[in-house]
N, C-alpha and C positions, 0 to 999 in steps of 0.2 A: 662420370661419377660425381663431377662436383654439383654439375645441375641436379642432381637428383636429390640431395642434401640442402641444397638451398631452397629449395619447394618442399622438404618437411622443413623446414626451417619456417619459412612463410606459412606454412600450415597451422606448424603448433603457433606461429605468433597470433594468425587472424584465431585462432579457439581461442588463447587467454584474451584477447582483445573483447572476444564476445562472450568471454566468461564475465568482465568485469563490467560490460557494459549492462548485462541482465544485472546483477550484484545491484547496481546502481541502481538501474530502474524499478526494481522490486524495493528497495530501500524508499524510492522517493513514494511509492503506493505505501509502505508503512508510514509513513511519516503523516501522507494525506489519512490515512484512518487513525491517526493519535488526534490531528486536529480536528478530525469529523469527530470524533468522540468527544474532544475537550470544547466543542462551541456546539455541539446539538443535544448531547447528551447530560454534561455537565451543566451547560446554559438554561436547559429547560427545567431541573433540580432544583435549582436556586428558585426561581419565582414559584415555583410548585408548592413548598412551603406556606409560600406566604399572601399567594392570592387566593380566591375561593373558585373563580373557575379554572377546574384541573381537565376539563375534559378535550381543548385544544392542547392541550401539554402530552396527553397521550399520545396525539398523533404524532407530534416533533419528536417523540422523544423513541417512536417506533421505528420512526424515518432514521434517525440520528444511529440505532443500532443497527439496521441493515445497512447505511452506508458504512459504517465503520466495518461493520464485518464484510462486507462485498469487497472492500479495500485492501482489506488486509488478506483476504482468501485469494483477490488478484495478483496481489504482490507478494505473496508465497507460491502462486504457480508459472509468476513468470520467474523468481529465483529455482525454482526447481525444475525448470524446461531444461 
């Protein structure tokens, strides 16, 4: 009886273990789509302003929202696995 109690034991350990470890990983993709937004997105806004060719600014700044969203859609599905 006691073996059989120590393997849930071990069992519920290895789940919270791999609770926390997705937690984390999903954390560190949100984190990489705050930066991809705050250096492709926000980066390409500034000079947008104030130079006169904006038409390579559209492509960065297209690029810059599909990574952030791909980022952050990745790191909501592996918190939610």
């Amino acid at each position: 009886m006691g073996n059989w109690s120590e393997k849930q034991e071990e069992k519920k350990e290895r789940k919270e273990k791999d609770k926390t470890s997705r937690e984390i990983l999903g954390k560190y993709f949100y984190d990489l789509s705050k930066l991809s937004f705050g250096a492709m997105v926000l980066g390409v806004v500034v000079p947008w302003f104030s130079e006169s060719d904006k038409e390579s600014y559209w492509l960065l700044l297209l690029i810059g929202l599909f990574t952030t969203a791909s980022l952050a859609y990745f790191g909501y599905k592996v918190i939610r696995r």
